[in-house]
C-alpha positions in Angstrom: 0.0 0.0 0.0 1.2 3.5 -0.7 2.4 6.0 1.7 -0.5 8.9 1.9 -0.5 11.9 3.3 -0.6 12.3 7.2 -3.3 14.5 6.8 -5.5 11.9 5.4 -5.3 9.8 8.7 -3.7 12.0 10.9 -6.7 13.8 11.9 -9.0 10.8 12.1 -6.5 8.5 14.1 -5.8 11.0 17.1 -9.7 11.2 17.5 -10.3 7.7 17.2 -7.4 7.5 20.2 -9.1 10.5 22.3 -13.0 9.3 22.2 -12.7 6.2 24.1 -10.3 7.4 26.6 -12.5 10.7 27.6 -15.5 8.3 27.8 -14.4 5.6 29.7 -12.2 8.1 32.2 -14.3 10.9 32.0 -17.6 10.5 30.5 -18.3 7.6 33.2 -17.7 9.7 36.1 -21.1 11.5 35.0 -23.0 8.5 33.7 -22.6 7.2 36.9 -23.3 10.7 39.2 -26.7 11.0 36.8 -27.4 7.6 37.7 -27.2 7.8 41.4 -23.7 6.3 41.9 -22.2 8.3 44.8 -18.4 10.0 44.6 -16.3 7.3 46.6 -17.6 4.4 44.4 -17.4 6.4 41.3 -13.7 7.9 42.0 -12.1 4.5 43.0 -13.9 2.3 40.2 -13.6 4.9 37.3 -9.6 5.4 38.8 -9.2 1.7 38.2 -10.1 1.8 34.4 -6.7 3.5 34.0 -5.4 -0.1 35.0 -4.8 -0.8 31.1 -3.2 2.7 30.1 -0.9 1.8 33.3 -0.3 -2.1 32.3 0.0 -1.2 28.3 3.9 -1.4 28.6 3.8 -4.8 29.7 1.9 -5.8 26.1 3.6 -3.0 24.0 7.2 -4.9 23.0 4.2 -7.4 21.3 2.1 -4.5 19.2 5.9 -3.6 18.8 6.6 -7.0 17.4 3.3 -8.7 16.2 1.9 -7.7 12.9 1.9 -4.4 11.8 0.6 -1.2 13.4 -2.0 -0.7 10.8 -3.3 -4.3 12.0 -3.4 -3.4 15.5 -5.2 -0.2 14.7 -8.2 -1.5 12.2 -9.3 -4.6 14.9 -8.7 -2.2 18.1 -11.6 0.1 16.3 -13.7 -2.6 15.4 -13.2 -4.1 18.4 -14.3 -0.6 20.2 -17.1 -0.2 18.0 -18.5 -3.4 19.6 -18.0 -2.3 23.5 -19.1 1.1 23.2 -22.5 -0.5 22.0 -22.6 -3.2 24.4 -21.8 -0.6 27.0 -24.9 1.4 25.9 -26.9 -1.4 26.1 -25.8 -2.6 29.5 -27.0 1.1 31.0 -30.5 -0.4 30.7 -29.6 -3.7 33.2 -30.6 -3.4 36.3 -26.8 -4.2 37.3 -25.8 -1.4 34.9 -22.7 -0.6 37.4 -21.6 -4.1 37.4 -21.6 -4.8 33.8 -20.8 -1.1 32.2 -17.6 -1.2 34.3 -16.8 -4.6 32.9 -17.4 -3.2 29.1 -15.3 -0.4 30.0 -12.4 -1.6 31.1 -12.2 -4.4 28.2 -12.7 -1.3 26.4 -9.5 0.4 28.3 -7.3 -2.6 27.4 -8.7 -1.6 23.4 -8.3 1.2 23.8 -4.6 1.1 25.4 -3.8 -1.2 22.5 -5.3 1.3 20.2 -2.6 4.1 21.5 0.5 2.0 21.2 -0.3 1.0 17.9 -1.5 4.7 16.6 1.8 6.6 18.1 4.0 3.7 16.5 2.5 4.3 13.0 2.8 8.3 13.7 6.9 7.3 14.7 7.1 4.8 11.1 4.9 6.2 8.6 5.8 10.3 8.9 9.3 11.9 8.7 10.7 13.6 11.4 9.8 16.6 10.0 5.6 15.8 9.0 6.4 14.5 13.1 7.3 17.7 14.6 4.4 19.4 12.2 2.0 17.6 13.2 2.5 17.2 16.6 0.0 20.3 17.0 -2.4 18.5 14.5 -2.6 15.6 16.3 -3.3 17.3 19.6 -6.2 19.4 18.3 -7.9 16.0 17.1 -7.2 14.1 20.1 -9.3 17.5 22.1 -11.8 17.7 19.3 -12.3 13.9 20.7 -12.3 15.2 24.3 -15.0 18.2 23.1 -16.8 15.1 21.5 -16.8 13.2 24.1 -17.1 15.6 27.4 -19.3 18.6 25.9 -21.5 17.5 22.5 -22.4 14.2 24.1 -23.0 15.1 28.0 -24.5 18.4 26.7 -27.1 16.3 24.2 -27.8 13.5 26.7 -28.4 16.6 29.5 -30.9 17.7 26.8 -32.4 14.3 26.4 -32.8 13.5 29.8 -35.3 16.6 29.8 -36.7 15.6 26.5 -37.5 11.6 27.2 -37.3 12.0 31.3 -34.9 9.0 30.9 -31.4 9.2 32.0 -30.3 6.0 31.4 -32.4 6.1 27.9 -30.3 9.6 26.9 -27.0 8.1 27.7 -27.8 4.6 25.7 -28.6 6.5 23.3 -25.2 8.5 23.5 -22.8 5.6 23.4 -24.6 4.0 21.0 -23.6 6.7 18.5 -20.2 7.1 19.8 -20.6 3.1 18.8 -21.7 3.9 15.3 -19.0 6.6 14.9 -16.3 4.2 15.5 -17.7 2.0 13.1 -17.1 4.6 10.5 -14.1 5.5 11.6 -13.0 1.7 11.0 -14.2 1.6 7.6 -12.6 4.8 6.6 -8.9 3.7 8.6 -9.8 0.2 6.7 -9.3 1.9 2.9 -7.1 4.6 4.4 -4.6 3.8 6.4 -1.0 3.4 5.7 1.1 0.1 5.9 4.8 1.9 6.5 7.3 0.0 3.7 10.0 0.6 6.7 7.3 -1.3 8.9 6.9 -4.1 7.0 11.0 -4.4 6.3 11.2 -4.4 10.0 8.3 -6.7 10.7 9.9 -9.5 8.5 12.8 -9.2 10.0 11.7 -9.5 13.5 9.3 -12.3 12.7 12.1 -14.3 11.6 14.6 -13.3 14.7 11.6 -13.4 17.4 11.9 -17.1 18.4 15.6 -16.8 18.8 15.9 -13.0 19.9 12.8 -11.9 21.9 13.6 -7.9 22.6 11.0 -8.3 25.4 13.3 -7.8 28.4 15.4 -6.2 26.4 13.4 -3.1 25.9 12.6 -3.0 29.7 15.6 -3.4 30.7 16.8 -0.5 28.2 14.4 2.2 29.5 15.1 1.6 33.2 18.7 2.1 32.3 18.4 5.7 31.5 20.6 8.1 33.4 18.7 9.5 36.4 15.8 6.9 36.1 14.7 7.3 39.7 14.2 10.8 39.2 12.7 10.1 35.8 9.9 8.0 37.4 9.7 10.4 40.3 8.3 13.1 37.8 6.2 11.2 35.8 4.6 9.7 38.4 4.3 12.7 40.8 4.3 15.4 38.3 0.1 15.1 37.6 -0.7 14.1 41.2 -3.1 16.9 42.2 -4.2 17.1 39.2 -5.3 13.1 38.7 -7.4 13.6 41.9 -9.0 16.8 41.2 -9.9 15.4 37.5 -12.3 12.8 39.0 -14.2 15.2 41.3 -14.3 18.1 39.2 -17.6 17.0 37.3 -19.1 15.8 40.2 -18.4 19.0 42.2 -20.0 20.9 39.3 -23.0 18.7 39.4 -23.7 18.4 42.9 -26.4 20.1 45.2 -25.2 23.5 47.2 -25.9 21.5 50.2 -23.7 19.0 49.4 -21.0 20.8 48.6 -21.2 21.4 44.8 -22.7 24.0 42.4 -25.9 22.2 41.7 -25.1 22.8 37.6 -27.1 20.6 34.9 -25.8 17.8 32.8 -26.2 19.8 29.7 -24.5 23.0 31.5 -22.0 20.9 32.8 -21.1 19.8 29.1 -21.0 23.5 28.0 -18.7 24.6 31.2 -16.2 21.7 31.4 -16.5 19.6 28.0 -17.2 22.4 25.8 -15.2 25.7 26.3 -12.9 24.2 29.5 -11.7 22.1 27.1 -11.4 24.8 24.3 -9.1 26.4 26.5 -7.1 23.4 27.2 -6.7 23.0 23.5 -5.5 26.9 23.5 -3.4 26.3 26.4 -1.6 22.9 24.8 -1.2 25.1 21.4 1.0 27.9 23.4 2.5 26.0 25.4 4.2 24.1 22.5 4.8 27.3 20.9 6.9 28.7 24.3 8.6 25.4 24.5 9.9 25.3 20.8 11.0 29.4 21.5 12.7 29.3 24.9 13.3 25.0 25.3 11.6 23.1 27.9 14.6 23.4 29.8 14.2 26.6 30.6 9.8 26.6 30.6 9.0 23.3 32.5 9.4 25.1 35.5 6.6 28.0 35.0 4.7 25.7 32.8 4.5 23.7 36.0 3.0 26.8 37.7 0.6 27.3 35.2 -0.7 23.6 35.5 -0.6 23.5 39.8 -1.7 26.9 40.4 -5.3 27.4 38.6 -6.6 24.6 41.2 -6.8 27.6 44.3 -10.1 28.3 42.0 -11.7 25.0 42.7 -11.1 26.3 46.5 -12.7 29.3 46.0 -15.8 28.0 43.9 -16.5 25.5 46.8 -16.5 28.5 49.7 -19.3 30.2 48.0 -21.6 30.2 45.4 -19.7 31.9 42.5 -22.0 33.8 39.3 -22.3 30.6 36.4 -20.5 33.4 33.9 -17.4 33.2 36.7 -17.5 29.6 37.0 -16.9 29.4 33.1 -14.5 31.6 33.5 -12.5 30.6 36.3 -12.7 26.1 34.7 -11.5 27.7 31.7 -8.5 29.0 33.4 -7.6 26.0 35.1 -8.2 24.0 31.9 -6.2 26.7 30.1 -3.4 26.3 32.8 -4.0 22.2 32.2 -3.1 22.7 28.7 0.2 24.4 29.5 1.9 22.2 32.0 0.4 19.1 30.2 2.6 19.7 26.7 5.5 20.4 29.0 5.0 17.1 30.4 4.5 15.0 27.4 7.2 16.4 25.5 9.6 15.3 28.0 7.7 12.2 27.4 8.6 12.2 23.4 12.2 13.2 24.6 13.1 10.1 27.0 11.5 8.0 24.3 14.8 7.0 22.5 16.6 4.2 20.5 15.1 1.4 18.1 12.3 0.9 20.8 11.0 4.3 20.8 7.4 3.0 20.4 7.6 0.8 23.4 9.9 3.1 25.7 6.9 6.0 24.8 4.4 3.4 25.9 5.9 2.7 29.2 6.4 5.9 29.7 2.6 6.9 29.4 2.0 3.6 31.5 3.7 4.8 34.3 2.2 8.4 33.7 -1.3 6.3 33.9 -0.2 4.8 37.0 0.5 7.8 38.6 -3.1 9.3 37.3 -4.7 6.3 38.6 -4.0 5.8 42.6 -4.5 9.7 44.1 -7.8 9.5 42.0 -8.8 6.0 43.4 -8.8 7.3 46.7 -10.0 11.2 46.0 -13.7 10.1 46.2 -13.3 8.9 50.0 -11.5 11.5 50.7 -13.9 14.0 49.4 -16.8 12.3 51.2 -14.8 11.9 54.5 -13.8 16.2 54.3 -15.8 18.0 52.0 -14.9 19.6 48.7 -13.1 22.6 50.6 -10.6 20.7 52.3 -10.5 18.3 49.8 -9.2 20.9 47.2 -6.7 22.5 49.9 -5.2 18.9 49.6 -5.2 18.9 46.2 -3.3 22.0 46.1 -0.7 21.0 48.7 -0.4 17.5 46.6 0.0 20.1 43.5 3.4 21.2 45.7 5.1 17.5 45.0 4.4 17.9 41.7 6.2 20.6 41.1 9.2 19.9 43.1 10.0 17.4 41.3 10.8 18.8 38.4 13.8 20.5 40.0 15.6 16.9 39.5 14.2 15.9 36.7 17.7 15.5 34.1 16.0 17.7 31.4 19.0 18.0 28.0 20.1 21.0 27.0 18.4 21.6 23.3 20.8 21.3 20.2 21.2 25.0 18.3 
């Protein structure tokens, strides 16, 4: 198969990569709140469903090995077409919780697959410089997925709960079409998508080495060998630690009662505020900050980009004191998610930059496991927390949690960039 253009796939890969990842992380934190799930059991089951994106390292030498990436990629979609459909359908069980969370996290192990595979074929099939263009590109498509995902469908299934008086009826009918888009996503990847001649050189080769040579420990053992690992692994797992547990209460802060704590916002509001223009920001925020970071280096930005991500989250501590005007509480999440945007690109080009050697692919994925790993326990136990001290106090700790994060990144071995 010919080489096409990135911008024939590009775009459509990066949101096929950023759907199921906002709904099963993001989108199921408010499923579950309209359905009557209360925070603790949503913040340490929804937590857990970053289990794959945490484990995908331990799989990724084999999507680096098996087949090719454009194989991985076309079955992974099907594959999610079929889970986001069975997890629409399951909202109408009367052990929805049970079952959805079951479809979810097979989905999350897709879904993790689908990521390994679609960053390898962005590594094989582009040069380096269609890479560093469309770095940006891909970015914007993975948020467009976010938008997708967090604003058009919680906005439209706030809408149709008013509509049919139906919650778990709206969000069926939400995840089914997030169902059906993937299943035109895979048909348009299927005549589409790329086979990399490099990939296929490399693929035959390997095949015919792998039962003498298997690189599995082999790439392991070459990422923890990095120079400065432990404070590698300190930063990547710390760096986003405030931030991973005021991500799974920020929606249902938003949606709860005043007396409870929250803001008492719709669904539908809720998917304007946070999914919509939060996330608009964030986009904004991710754009500039790659811009700073190509001007000035991250050596010499990670540190105030670091500000900009920790900082932002006093507002959640001043929303929950009072109860702030709804045109201040867009502007205030869009500032935070702004601020989100920042920091994050600092983070994950230092992701891009440990990822080195003829195991990029896999060293990236480990990388982003561990980063999953690190999103994944402070939100597990954020829910119990929240419930045991109120949204106040819980935020004070997020911000003083937001402190480890950026200390870290004062040993963090950052190289100086080539003139």
């Amino acid at each position: 198969m010919s080489i096409r253009h990135p911008w024939y796939f590009i775009p459509s890969l990066y949101f096929a990569e950023g759907v199921p990842y906002i709904l099963i992380n993001v989108v199921s934190v408010i499923i579950y709140k309209n359905l009557g799930i209360n925070n603790a059991r949503i913040a340490f089951w929804t937590s857990l469903l970053y289990l794959p994106w945490v484990l995908k390292m331990l799989w990724s030498p084999l999507v680096e090995v098996y087949s090719t990436k454009r194989n991985w990629i076309i079955y992974s979609q099907l594959a999610m077409m079929f889970c986001l459909i069975l997890a629409a359908l399951s909202l109408q069980l009367s052990n929805f919780f049970l079952i959805s969370l079951i479809i979810f996290t097979i989905g999350a192990f897709i879904s993790a697959t689908h990521d390994i595979a679609a960053d390898g074929i962005y590594l094989l099939a582009l040069t380096l410089k269609q890479q560093e263009f469309f770095a940006g590109i891909r970015t914007i498509f993975y948020r467009l997925a976010v938008i997708f995902g967090s604003g058009l469908l919680v906005f439209l299934a706030g809408n149709l709960q008013k509509k049919w008086d139906n919650v778990s009826s709206s969000w069926t009918f939400c995840l089914g079409l997030s169902g059906l888009i993937f299943g035109i996503i895979f048909i348009y990847h299927q005549l589409i998508l790329p086979d990399p001649p490099v990939e296929i050189t490399e693929h035959s080769l390997i095949s015919q080495k792998v039962k003498k040579t298997p690189p599995f420990w082999e790439i392991f053992i070459s990422y923890f060998r990095q120079p400065k690992i432990v404070a590698i692994l300190a930063f990547i797992l710390f760096y986003r630690f405030g931030e991973a547990m005021l991500v799974k209460l920020t929606s249902p802060f938003l949606l709860d009662k005043a007396e409870q704590g929250g803001l008492g916002l719709s669904t539908e509001t809720v998917g304007l505020v946070y999914g919509t223009f939060g996330i608009i920001a964030l986009i904004i925020g991710s754009i500039l900050g790659g811009i700073v970071i190509a001007k000035y280096s991250l050596k010499k930005m990670i540190f105030p980009l670091a500000l900009a991500l920790h900082l932002p989250n006093l507002f959640y501590v001043y929303m929950s004191l009072g109860e702030p005007p709804l045109q201040f509480v867009y502007l205030l999440v869009a500032l935070e998610q702004f601020g989100s945007g920042l920091g994050l690109t600092a983070f994950m080009v230092y992701l891009m930059q440990i990822a080195q050697g003829k195991y990029k692919t896999s060293h990236y994925a480990i990388s982003t496991g561990i980063m999953a790993l690190g999103m994944m326990l402070p939100g597990a136990v954020s829910g119990y927390i929240q419930q045991e001290v109120g949204y106040t106090v819980f935020f004070v700790i997020v911000c003083l949690f937001a402190i480890l994060g950026i200390a870290t990144v004062f040993f963090v071995p950052i190289e100086k960039r080539k003139s």
